[in-house]
Biotite code that builds the C-alpha atoms (Angstrom):
import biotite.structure as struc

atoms = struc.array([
    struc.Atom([3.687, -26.000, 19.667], chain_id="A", res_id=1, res_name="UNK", atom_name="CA", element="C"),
    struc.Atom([4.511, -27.137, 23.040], chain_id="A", res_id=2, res_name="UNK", atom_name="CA", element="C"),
    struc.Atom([7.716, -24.543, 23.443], chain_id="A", res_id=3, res_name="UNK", atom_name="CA", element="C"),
    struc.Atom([5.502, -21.346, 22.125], chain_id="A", res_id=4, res_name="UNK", atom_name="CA", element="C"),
    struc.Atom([3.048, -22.321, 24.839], chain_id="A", res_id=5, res_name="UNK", atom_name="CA", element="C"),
    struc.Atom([5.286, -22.599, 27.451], chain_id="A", res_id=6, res_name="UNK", atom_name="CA", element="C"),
    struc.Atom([7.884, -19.945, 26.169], chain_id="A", res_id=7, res_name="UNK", atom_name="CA", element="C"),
    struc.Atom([4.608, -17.008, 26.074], chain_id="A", res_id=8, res_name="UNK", atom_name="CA", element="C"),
    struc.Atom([3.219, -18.129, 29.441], chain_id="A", res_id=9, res_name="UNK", atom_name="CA", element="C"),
    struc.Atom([6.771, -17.766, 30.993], chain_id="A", res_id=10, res_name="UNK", atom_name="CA", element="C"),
    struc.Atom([7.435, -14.312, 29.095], chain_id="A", res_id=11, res_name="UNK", atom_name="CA", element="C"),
    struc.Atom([3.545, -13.384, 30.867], chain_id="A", res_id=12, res_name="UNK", atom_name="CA", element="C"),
    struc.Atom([3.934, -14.835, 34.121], chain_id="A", res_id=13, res_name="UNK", atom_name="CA", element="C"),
    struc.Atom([7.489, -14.134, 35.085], chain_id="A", res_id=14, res_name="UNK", atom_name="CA", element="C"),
    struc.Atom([8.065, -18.221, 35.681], chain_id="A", res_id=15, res_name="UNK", atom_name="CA", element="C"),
    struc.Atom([11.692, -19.253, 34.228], chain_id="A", res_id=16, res_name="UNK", atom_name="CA", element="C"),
    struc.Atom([11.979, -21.400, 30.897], chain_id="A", res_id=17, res_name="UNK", atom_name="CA", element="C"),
    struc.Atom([15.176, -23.126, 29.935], chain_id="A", res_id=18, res_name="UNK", atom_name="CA", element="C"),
    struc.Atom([17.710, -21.112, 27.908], chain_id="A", res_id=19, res_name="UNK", atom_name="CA", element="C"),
    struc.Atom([17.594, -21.422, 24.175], chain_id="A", res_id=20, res_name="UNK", atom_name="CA", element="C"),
    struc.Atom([19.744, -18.144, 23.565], chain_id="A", res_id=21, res_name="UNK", atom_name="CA", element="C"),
    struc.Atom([16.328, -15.833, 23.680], chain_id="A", res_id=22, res_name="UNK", atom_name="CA", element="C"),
    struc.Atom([17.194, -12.221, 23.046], chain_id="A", res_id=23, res_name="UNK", atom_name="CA", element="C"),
    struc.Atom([18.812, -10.417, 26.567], chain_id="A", res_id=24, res_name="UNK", atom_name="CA", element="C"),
    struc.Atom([15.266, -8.343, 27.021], chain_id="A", res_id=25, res_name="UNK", atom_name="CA", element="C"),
    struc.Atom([12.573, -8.417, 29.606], chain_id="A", res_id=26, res_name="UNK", atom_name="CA", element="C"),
    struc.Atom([9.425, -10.329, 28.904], chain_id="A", res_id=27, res_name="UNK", atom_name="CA", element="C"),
    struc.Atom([7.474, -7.537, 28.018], chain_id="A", res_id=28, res_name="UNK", atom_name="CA", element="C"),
    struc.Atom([9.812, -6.887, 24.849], chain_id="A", res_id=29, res_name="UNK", atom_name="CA", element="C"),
    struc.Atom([9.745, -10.648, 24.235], chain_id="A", res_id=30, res_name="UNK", atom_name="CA", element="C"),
    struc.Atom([5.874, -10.753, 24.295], chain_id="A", res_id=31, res_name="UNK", atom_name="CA", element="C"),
    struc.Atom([5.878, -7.650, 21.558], chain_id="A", res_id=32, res_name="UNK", atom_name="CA", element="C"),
    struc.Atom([8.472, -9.830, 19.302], chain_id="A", res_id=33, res_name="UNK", atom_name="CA", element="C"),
    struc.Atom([6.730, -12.583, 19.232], chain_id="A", res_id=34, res_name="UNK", atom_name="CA", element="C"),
    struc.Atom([3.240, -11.116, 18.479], chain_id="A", res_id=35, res_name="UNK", atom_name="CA", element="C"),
    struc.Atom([5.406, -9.070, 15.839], chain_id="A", res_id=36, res_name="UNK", atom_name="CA", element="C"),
    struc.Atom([6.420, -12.143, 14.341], chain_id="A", res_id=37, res_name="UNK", atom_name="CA", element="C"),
    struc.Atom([3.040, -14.137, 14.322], chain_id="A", res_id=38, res_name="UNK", atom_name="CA", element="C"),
    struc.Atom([1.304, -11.518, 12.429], chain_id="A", res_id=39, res_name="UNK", atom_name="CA", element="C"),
    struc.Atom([4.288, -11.373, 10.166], chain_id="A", res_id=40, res_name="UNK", atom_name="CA", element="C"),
    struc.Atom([3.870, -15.290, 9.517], chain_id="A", res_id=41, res_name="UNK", atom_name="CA", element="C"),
    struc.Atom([-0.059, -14.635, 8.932], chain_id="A", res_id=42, res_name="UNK", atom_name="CA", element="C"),
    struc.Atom([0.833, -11.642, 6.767], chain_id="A", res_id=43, res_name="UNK", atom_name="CA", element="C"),
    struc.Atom([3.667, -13.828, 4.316], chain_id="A", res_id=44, res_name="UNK", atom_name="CA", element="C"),
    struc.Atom([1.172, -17.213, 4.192], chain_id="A", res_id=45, res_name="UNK", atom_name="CA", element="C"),
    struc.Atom([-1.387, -14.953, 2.967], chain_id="A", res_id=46, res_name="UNK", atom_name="CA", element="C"),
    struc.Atom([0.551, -13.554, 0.157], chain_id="A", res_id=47, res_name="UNK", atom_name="CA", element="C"),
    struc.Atom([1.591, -17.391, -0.824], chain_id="A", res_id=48, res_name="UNK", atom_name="CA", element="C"),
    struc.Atom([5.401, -16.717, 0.837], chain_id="A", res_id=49, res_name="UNK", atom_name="CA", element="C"),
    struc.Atom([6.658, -19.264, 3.161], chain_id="A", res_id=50, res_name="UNK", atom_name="CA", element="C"),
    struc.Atom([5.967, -20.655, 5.363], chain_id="A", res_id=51, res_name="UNK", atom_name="CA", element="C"),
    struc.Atom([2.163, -21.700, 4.881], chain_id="A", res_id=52, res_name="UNK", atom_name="CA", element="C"),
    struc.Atom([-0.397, -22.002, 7.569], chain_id="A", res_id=53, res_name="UNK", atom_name="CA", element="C"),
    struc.Atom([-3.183, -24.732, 6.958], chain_id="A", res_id=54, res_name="UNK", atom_name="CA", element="C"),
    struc.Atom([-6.464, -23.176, 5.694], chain_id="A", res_id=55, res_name="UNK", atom_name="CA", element="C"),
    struc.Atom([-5.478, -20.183, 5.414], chain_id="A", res_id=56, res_name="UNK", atom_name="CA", element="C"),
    struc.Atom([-6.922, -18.469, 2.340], chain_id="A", res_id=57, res_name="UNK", atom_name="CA", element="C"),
    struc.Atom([-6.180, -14.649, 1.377], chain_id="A", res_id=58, res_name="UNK", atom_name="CA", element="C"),
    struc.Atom([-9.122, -14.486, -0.436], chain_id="A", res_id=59, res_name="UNK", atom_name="CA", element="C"),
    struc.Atom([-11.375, -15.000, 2.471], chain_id="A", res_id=60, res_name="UNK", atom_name="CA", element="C"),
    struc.Atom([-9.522, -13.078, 4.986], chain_id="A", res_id=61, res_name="UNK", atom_name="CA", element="C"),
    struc.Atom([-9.567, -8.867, 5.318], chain_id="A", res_id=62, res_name="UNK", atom_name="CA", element="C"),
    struc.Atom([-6.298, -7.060, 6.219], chain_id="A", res_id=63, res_name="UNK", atom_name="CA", element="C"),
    struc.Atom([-7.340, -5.688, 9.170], chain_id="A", res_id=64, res_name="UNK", atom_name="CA", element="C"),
    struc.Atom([-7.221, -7.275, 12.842], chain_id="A", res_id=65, res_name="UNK", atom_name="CA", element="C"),
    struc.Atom([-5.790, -10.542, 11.063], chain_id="A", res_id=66, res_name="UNK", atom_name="CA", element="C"),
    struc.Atom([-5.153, -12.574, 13.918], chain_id="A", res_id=67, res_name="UNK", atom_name="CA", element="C"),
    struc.Atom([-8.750, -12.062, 15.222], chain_id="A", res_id=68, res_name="UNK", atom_name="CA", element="C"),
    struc.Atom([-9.926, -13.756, 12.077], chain_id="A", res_id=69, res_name="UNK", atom_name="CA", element="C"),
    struc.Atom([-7.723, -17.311, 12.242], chain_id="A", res_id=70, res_name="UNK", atom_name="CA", element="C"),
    struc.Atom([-9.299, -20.346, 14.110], chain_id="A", res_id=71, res_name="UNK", atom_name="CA", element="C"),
    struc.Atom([-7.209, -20.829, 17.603], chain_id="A", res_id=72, res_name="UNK", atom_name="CA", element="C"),
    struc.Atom([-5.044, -24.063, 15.435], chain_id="A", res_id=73, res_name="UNK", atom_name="CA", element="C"),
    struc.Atom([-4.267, -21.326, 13.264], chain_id="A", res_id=74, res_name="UNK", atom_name="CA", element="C"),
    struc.Atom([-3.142, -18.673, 15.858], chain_id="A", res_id=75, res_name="UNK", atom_name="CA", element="C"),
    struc.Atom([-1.334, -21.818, 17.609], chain_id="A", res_id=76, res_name="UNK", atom_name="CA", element="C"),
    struc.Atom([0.500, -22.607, 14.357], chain_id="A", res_id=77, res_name="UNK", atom_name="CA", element="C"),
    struc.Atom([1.638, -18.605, 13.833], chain_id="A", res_id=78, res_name="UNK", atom_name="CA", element="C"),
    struc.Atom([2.867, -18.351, 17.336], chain_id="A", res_id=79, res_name="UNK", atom_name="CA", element="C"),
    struc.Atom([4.599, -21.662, 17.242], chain_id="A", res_id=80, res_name="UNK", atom_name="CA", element="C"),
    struc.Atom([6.617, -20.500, 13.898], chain_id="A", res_id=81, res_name="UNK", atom_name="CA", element="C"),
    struc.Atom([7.214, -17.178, 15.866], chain_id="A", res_id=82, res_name="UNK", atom_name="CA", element="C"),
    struc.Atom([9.079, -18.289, 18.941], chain_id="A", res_id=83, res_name="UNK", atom_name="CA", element="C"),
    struc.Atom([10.876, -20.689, 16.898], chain_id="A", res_id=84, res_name="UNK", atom_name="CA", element="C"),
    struc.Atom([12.400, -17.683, 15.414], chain_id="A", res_id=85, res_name="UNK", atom_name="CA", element="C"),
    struc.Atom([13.085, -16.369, 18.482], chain_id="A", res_id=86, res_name="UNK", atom_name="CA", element="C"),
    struc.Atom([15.598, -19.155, 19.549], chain_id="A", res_id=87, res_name="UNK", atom_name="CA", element="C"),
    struc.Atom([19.237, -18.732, 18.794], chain_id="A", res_id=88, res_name="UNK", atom_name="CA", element="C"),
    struc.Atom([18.890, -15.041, 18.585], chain_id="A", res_id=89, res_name="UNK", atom_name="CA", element="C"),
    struc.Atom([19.397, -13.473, 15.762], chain_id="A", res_id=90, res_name="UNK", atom_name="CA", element="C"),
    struc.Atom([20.133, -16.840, 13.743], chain_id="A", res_id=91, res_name="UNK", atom_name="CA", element="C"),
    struc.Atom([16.164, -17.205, 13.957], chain_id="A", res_id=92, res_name="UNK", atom_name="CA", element="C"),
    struc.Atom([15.804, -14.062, 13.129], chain_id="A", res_id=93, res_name="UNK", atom_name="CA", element="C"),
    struc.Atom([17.597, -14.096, 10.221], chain_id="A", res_id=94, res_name="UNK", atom_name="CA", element="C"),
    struc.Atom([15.033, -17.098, 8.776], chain_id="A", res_id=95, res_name="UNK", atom_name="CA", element="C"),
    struc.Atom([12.329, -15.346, 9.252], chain_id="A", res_id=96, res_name="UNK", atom_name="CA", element="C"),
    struc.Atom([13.856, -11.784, 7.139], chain_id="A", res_id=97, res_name="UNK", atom_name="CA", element="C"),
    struc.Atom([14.352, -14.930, 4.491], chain_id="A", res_id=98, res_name="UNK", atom_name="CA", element="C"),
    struc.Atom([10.990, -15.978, 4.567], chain_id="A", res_id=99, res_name="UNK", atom_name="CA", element="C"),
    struc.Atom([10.082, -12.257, 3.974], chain_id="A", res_id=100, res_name="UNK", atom_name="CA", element="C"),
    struc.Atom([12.393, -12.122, 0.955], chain_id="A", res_id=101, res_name="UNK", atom_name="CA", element="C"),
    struc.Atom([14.648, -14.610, -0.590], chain_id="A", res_id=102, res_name="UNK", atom_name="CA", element="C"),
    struc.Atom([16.519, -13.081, -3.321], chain_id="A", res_id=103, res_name="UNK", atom_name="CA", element="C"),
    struc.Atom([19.795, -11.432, -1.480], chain_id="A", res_id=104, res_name="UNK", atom_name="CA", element="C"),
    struc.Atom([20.065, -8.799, -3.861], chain_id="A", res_id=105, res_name="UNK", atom_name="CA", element="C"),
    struc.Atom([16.384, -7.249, -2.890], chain_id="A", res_id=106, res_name="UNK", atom_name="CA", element="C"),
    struc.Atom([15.405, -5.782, 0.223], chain_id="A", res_id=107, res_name="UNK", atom_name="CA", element="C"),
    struc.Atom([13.062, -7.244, 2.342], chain_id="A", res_id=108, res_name="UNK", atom_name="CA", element="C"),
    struc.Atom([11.820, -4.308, 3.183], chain_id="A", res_id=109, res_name="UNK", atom_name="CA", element="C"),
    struc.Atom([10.565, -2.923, 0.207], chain_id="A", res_id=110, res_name="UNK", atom_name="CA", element="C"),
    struc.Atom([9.323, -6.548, -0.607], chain_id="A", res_id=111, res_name="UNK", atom_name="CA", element="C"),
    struc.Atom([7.432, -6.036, 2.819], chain_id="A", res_id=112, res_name="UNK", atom_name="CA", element="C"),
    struc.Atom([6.942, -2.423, 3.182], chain_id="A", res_id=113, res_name="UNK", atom_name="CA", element="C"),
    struc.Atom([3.269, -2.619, 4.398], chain_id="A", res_id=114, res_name="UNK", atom_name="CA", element="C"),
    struc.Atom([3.999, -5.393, 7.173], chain_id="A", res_id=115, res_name="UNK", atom_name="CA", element="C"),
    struc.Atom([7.467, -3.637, 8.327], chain_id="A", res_id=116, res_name="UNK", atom_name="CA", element="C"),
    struc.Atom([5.400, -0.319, 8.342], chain_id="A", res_id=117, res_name="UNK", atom_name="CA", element="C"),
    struc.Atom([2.659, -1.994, 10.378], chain_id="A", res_id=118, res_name="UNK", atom_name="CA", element="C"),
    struc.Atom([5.042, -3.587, 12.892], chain_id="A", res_id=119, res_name="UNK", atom_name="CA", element="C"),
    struc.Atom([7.380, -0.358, 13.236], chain_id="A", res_id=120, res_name="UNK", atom_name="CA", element="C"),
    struc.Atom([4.674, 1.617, 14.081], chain_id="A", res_id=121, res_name="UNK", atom_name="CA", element="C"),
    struc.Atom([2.000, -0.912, 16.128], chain_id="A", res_id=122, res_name="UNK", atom_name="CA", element="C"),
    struc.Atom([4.204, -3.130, 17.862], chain_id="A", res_id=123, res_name="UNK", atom_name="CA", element="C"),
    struc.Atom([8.354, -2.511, 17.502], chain_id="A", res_id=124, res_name="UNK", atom_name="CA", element="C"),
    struc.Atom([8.523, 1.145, 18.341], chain_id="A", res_id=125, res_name="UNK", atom_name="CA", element="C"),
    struc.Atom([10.113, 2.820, 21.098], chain_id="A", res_id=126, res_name="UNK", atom_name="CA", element="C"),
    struc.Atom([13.613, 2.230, 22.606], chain_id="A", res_id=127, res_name="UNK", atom_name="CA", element="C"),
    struc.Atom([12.669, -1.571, 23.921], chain_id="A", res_id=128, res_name="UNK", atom_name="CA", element="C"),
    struc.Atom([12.604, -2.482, 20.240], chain_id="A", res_id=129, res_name="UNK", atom_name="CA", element="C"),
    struc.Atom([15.956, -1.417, 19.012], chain_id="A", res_id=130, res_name="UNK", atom_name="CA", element="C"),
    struc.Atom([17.575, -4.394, 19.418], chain_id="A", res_id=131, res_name="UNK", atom_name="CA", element="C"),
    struc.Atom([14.653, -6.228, 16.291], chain_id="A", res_id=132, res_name="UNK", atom_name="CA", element="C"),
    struc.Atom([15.511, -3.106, 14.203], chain_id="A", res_id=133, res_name="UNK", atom_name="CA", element="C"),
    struc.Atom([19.313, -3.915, 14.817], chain_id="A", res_id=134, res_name="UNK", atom_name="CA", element="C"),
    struc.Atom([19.693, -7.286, 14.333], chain_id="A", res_id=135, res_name="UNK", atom_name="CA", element="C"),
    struc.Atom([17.583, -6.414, 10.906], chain_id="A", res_id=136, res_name="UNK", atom_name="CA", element="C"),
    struc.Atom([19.608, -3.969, 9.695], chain_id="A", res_id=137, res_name="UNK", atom_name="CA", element="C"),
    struc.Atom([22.715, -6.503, 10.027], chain_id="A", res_id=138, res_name="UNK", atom_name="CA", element="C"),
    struc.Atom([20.605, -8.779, 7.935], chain_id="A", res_id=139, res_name="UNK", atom_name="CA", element="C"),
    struc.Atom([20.500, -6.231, 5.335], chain_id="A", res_id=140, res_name="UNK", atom_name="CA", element="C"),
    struc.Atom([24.297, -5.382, 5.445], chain_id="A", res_id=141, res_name="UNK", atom_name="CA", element="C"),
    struc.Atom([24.840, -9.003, 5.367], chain_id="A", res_id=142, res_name="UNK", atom_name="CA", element="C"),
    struc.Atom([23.324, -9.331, 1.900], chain_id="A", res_id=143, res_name="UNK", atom_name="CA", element="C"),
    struc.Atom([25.321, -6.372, 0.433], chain_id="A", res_id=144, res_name="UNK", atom_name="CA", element="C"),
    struc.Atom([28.323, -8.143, 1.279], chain_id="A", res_id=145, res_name="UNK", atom_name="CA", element="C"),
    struc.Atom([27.214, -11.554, 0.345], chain_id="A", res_id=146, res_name="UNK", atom_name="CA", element="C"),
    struc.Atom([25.135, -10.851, -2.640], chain_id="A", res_id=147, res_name="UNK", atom_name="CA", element="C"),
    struc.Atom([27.381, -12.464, -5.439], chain_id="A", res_id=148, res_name="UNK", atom_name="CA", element="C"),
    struc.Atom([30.001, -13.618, -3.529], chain_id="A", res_id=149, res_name="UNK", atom_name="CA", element="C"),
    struc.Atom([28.407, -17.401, -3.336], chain_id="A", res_id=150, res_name="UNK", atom_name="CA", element="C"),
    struc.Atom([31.611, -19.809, -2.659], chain_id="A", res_id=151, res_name="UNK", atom_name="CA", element="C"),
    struc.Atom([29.861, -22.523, -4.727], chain_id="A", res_id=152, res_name="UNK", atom_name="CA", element="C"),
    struc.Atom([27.841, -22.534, -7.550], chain_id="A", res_id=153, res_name="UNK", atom_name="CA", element="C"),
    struc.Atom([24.244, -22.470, -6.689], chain_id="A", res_id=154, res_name="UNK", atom_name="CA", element="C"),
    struc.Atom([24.519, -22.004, -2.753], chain_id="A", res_id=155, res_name="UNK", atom_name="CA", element="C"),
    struc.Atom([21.766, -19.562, -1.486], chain_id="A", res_id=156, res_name="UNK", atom_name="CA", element="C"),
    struc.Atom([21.903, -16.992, 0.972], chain_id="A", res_id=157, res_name="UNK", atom_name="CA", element="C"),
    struc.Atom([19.983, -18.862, 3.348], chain_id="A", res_id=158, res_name="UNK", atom_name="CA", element="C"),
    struc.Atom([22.457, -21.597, 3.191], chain_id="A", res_id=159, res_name="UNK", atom_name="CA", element="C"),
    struc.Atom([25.239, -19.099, 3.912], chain_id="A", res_id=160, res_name="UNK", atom_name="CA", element="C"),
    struc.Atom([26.612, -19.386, 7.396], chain_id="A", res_id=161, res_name="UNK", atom_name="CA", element="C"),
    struc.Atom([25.890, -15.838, 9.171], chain_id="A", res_id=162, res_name="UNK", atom_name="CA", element="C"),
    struc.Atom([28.251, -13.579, 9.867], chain_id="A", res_id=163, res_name="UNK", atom_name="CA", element="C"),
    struc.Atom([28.815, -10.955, 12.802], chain_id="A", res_id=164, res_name="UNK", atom_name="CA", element="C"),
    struc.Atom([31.125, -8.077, 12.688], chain_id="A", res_id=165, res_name="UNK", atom_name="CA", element="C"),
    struc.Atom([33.238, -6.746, 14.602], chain_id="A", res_id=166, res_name="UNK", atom_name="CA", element="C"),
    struc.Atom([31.624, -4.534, 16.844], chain_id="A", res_id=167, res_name="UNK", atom_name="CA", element="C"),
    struc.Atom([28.415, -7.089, 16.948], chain_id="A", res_id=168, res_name="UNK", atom_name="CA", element="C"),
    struc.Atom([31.482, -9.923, 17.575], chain_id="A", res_id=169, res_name="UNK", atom_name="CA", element="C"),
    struc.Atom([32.775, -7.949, 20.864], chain_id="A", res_id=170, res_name="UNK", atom_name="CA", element="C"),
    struc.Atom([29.165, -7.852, 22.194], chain_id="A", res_id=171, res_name="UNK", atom_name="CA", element="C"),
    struc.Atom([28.403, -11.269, 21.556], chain_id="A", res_id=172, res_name="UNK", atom_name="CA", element="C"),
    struc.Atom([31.468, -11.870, 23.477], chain_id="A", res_id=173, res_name="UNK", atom_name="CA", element="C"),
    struc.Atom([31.054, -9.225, 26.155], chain_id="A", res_id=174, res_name="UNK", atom_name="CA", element="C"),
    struc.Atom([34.635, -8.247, 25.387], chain_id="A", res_id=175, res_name="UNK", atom_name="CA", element="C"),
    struc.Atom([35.960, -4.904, 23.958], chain_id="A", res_id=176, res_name="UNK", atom_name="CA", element="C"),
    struc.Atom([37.278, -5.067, 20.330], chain_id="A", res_id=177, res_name="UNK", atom_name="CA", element="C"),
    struc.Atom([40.927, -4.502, 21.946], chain_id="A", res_id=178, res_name="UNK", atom_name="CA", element="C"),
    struc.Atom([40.044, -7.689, 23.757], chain_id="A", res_id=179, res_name="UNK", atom_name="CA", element="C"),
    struc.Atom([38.718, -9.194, 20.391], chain_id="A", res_id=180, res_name="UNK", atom_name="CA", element="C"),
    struc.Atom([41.929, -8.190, 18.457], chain_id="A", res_id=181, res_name="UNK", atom_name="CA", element="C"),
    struc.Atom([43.990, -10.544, 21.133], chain_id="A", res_id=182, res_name="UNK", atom_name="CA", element="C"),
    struc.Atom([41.907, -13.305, 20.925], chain_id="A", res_id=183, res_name="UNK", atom_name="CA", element="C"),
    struc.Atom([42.020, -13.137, 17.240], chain_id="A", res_id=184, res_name="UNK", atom_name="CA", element="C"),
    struc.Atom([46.307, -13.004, 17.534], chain_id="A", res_id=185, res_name="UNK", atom_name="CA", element="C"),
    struc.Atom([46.098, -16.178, 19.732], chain_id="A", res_id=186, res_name="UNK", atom_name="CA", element="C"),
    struc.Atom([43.963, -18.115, 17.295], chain_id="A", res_id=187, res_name="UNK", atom_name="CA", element="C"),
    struc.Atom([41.221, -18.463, 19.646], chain_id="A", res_id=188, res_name="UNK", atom_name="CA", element="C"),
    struc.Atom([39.345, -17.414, 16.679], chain_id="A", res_id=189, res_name="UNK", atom_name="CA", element="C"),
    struc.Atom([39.548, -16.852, 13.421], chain_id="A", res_id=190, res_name="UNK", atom_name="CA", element="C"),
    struc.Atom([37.934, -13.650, 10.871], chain_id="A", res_id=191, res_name="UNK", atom_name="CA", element="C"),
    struc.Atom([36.669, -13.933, 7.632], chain_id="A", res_id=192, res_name="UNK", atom_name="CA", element="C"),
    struc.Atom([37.977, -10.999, 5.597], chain_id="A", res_id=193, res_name="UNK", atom_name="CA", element="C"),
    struc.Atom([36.002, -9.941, 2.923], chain_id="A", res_id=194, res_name="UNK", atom_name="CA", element="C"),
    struc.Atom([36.002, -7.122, 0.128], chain_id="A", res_id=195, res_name="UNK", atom_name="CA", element="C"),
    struc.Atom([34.286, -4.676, 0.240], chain_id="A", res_id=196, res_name="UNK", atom_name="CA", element="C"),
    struc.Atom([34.652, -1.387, -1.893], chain_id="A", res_id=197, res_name="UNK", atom_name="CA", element="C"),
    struc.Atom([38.440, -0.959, -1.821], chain_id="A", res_id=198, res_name="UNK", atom_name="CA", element="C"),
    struc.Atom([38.744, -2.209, 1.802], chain_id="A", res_id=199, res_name="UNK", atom_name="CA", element="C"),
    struc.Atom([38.953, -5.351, 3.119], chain_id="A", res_id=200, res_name="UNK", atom_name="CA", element="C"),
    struc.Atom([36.743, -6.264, 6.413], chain_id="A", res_id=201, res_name="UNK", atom_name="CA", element="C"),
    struc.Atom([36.776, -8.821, 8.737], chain_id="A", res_id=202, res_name="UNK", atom_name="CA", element="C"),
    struc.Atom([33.668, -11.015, 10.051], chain_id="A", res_id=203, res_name="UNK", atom_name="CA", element="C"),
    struc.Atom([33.109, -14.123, 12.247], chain_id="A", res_id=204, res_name="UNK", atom_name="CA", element="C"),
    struc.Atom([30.769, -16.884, 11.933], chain_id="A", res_id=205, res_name="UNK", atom_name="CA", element="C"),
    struc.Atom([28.107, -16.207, 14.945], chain_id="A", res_id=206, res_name="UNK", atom_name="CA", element="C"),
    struc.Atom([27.803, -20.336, 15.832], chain_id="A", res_id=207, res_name="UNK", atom_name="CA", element="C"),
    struc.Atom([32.125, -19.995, 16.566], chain_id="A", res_id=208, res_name="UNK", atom_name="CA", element="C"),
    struc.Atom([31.106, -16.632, 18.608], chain_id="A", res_id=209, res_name="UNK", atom_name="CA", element="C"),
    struc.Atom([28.129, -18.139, 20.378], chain_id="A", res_id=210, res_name="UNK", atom_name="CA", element="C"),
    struc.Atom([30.088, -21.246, 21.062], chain_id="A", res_id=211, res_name="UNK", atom_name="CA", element="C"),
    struc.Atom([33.693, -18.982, 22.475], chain_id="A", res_id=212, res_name="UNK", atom_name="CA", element="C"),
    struc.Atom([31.613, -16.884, 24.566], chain_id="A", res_id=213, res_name="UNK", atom_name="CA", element="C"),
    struc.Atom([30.359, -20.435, 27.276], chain_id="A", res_id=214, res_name="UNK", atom_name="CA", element="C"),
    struc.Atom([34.249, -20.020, 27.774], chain_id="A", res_id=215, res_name="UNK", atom_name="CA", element="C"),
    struc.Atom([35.077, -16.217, 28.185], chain_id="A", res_id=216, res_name="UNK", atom_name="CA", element="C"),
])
């Protein structure tokens, strides 16, 4: 609770916070993200999805202005679960597009078509949102090429290590993918080729990315 207080008074007042991998955006776009996502927690608890706030009851709660109806605990507790999704960006991310559906092979957002809606069109539109919509629609190509392809016998999506392509590799990086291809020849790290179609592609895990680009 502590970090969501002190993360959303930074984002507000311009003061500096320690670095836990936030998204590269300015405050304002942080702010919108996290209110984004602390609806979105409100809006899964009350349709019994994880995760759960305390006293929260659908029955006794209207869909409109949702967050205007929750005791402060309650608004504390949704915000809290928001910026922790924030850290580690998009790894966070990524839990939360879990929480909103867990089977791989569905989308999440038909299983969440009135809260995507809602937060495309109240709070993540315009160009200072692309970067949600992005990491979201990797999420989504991510389970195509996952679905199925478990490498052990009951191991869920979630527990899947997450995967960056190419393109999303050299920007992690800051590198172009001719610069990517040469660190890839030297070993300094390693794809993971999968198939897809009739074509193989390549991917790398985002915690070896993350952890290369301290170095480059």
């Amino acid at each position: 609770m502590l970090l969501a207080q002190t993360a959303m008074q930074s984002w507000l007042t311009g003061c500096s916070m320690p670095n836990l991998h936030w998204p590269q955006q300015p405050p304002a776009a942080l702010c919108r993200l996290a209110d984004g996502l602390a609806l979105g927690v409100v809006y899964l608890s009350l349709h019994q999805l994880y995760p759960r706030i305390p006293g929260l009851n659908g029955k006794l709660v209207t869909k409109h202005n949702l967050m205007l109806q929750l005791s402060p605990i309650q608004i504390l507790r949704a915000y809290t679960l928001a910026v922790q999704c924030m850290v580690n960006w998009p790894e966070g991310f990524r839990r939360f597009l879990y929480w909103c559906e867990p089977n791989p092979r569905r989308d999440p957002a038909k299983s969440v078509k009135k809260l995507i809606a809602c937060l495309g069109k109240n709070l993540w539109n315009g160009e200072s949102s692309l970067f949600i919509w992005n990491a979201f629609h990797i999420f989504s190509y991510d389970r195509l090429c996952f679905s199925g392809r478990y490498p052990e016998p009951g191991l869920t999506f979630e527990q899947l290590p997450a995967y960056a392509n190419a393109d999303e590799t050299a920007q992690i990086l800051g590198v172009s993918k001719d610069v990517l291809q040469s660190l890839v020849e030297r070993k300094l790290i390693s794809p993971t080729y999968l198939r897809r179609n009739l074509d193989y592609q390549f991917f790398f895990k985002r915690d070896e990315v993350r952890n290369l680009s301290q170095y480059i």
